[in-house]
N, C-alpha and C positions, 0 to 999 in steps of 0.2 A: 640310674642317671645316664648312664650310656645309651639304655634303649629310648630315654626324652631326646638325647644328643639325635640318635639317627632319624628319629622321628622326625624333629625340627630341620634338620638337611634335607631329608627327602620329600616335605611340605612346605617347604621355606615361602612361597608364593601364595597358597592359606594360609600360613601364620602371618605374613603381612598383611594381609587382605584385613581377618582377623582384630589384627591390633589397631589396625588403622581406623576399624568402626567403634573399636573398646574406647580407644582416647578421644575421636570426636564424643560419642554419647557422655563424655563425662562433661563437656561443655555445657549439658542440658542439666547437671544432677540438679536433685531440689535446692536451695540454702547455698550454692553456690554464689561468692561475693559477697554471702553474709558475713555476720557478724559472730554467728557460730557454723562455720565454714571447716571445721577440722576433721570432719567426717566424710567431705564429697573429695577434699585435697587427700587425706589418707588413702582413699581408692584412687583417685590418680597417680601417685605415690608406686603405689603397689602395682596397679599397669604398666607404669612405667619404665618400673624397677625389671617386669619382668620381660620386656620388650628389650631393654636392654641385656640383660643374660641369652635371649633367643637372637640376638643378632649378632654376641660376641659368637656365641657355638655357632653360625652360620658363619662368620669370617675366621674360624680357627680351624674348622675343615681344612684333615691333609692336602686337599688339590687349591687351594686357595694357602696354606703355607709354606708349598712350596714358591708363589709367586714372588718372594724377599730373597734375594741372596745373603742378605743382614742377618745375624744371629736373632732369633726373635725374641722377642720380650719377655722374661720370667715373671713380671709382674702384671695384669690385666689394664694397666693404666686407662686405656678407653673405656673398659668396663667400672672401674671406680668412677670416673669422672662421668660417667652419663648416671651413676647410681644417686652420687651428690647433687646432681642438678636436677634428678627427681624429689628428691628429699626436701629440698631447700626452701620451696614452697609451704611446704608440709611444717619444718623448723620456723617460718617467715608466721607463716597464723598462730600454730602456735606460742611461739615466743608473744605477739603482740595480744594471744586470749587469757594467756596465765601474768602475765608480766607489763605489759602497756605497750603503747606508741613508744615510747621514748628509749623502753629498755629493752625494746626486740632487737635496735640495730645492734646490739652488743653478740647477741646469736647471729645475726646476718653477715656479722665481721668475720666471726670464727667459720660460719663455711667457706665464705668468699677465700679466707686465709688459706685453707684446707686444699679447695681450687685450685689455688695462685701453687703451694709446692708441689702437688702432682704432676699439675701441668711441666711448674718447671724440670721435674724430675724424668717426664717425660721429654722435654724436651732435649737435657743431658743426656739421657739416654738412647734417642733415634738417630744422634750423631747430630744434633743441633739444625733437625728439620723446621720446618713452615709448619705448625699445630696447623691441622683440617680441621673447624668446624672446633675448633678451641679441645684439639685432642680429642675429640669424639671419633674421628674417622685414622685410620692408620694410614701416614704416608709413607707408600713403600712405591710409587712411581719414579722408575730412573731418570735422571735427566745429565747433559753434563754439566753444570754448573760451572767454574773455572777449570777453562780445559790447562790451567798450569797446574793444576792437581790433579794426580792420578784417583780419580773419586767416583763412584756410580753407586747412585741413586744415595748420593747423600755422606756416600763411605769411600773413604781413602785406603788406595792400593798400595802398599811399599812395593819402591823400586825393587824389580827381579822378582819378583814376583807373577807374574807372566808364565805360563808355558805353553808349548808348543799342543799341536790339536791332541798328540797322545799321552798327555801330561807330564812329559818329561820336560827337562829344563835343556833349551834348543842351542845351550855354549858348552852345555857338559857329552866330554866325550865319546862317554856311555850310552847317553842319553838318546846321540845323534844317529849311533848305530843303530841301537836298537829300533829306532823310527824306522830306519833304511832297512834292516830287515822285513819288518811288521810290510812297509809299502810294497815290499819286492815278494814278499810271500802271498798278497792280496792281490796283486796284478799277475801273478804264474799261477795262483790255485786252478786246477784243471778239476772238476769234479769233486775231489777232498785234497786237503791239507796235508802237509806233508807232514813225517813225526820230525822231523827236526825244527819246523815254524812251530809246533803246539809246544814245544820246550819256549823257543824266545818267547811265544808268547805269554807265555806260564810266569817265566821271568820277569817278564817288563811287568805281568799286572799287581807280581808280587810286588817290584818296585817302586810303582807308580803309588805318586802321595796319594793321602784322601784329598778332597776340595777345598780348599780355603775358602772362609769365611772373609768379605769383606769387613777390613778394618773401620769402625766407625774412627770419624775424626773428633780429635780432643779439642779445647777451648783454644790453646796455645797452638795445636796446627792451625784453627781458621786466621785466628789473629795476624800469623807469620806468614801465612799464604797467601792469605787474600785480603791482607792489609788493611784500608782505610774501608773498603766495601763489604768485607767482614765484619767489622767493627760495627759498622751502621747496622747490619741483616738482625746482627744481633741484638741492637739495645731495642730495635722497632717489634722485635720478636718479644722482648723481655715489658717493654711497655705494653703491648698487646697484654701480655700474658697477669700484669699488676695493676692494669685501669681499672678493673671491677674495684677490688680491694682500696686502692686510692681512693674514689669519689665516695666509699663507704664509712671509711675513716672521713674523711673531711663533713658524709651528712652527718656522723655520731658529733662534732665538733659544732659544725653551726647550722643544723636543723635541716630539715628537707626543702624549706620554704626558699632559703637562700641562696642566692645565686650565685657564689662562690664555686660549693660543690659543681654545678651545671655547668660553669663556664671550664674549672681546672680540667674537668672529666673531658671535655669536648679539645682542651687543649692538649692533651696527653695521647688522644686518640689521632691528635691532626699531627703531631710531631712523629711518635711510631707511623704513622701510615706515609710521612714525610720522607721517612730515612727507609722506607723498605721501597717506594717508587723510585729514589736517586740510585738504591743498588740498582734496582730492575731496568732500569736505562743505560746501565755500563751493560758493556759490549762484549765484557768476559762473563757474564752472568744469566743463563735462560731459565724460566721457570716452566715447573710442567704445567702439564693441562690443570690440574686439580690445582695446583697452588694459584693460575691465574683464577681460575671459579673463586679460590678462598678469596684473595684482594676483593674481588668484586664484592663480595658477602660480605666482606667488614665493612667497604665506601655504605652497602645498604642497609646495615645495621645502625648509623649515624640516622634515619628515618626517626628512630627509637626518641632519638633528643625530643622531637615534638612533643611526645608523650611523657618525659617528666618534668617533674614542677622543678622550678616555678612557673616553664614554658610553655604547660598544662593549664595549672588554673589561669592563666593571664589572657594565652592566646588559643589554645586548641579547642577548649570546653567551648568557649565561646561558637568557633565554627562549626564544631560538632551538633552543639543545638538548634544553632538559628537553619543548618542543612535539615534538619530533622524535623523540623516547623514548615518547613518551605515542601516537604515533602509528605506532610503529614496528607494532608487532602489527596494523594495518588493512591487510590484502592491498592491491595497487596502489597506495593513500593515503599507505601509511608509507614505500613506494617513491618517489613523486614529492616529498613532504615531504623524506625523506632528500638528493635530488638539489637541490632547491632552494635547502637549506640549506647546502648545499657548495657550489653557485653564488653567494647571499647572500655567507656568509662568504668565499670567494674575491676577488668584488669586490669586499669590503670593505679587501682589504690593497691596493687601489690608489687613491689622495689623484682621480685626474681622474677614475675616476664615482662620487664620492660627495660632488666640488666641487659642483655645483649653479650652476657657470661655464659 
């Protein structure tokens, strides 16, 4: 396993290359969109699954963990959560080949479920970050977020906790000496060191802590620190993190045709995305690079609404076909339009790629 590990590090740029031709070619398999479709999704399944084990060992490489000052995660959580959402597909046909239309959402509920506590567990866990890419990607970019907290990259510092550049603590006595030797023996060294600076410095290094780990913050430090803008970050993080699961529950209740689910789902996504723009506009609040990219990714994930019903069969289908009539008479053009739209609408009768989970 080791020598797949160094393998995959040291070809990281072929095994992308790689994967990325494996997952398109399966767009083409035979039977795909069928109706006995469990066999081209089981090998997507299984690319997929394995894409994501080769991309965890390429962001778990020691020079890429040392980039977190955060304790890092005992558990693969990115890695579960990209394995589930290859699977899910896979659970989606089969549930509706053995069982029906009606009693697959009952399996689409229990992964969505599955999703929703990882994630969340995930999110308790990185100190109550912005999920990248719904936990798929690790946020470990510092930023300061409320500079009335001692916090970076997500994690809060107890007061005194600070030391000076030679890791002594810069109000203890001891501490101050010892510095004032270290710098006075570094600004006289002539050629070699003298044996009476290789004691101090023997001494300080014996004394000098290990590194502290940034403290991740607890639920009750955001709530008490960052108040009413905390509270928001939160529930828009936590709806993000329950829309899938909600709109799934409501289609098991009143059918996929219904425009209930359609509308709650759309309303759940506009109030999280609601309370996470009002924080991003306080003025004690910065996001990083990656968490602005994520906002943007969810605003264009809302695209997705076109494509399910009832907003599909009433208004999508429609323009999908009459563009594909209209374009049928262009040599090659009407050609590729025609395949597109039979891929489109093909995905369309499957709920996990057009969840947006």
């Amino acid at each position: 396993m080791e020598a797949y590990k160094k393998w995959v590090r040291r070809n990281k740029d072929y095994v992308h290359s790689l994967e990325s031709l494996a997952n398109g070619l399966t767009w083409l398999l035979p039977e795909r969109f069928s109706a006995s479709e469990i066999g081209p999704e089981a090998v997507t399944a299984i690319l997929g699954i394995v894409t994501a084990i080769n991309e965890h060992i390429i962001d778990t490489a020691p020079n890429q963990m040392l980039a977190d000052p955060v304790k890092p995660n005992s558990f693969p959580y990115s890695l579960c959560i990209s394995a589930i959402k290859d699977l899910e597909t896979l659970v989606e046909v089969a549930a509706q080949h053995y069982y029906g239309d009606d009693k697959k959402w009952n399996f689409i509920a229990v992964t969505e479920a599955t999703k929703v506590l990882v994630r969340l567990a995930l999110f308790r866990n990185s100190g109550y970050k912005m999920l990248l890419h719904g936990g798929e990607t690790p946020n470990i970019e510092k930023h300061l977020g409320f500079p009335s907290s001692q916090h970076n990259g997500g994690g809060f510092q107890k007061h005194g906790a600070h030391r000076g550049s030679n890791g002594q603590n810069p109000w203890n006595l001891e501490g101050r000496a010892l510095c004032a030797l270290s710098r006075f023996g570094e600004n006289a060294r002539m050629g070699s060191d003298p044996v009476w600076l290789h004691g101090v410095q023997h001494k300080q290094a014996i004394m000098e802590p290990p590194p502290q780990m940034i403290e991740r913050p607890s639920l009750s430090m955001i709530l008490s620190e960052k108040g009413v803008q905390g509270a928001l970050f939160l529930m828009g993080e936590v709806l993000f993190i329950t829309r899938p699961l909600i709109y799934v529950l409501l289609i098991r209740k009143y059918g996929i045709r219904s425009w209930i689910p359609w509308f709650l789902s759309l309303a759940v996504d506009t109030i999280g995305a609601g309370f996470l723009t009002q924080v991003t506009k306080s003025r004690d609040y910065h996001l990083t690079a990656s968490e602005q990219d994520e906002l943007k990714r969810r605003k264009l994930l809302w695209a997705l609404y076109l494509m399910r019903d009832p907003f599909f069969s009433k208004y999508t289908r429609q323009r999908l076909q009459s563009t594909e009539k209209l374009l049928e008479p262009v040599p090659i053009i009407g050609l590729l339009t025609a395949k597109i739209v039979e891929l489109v609408a093909g995905a369309q009768t499957r709920y996990t790629y057009m969840s947006g989970s």
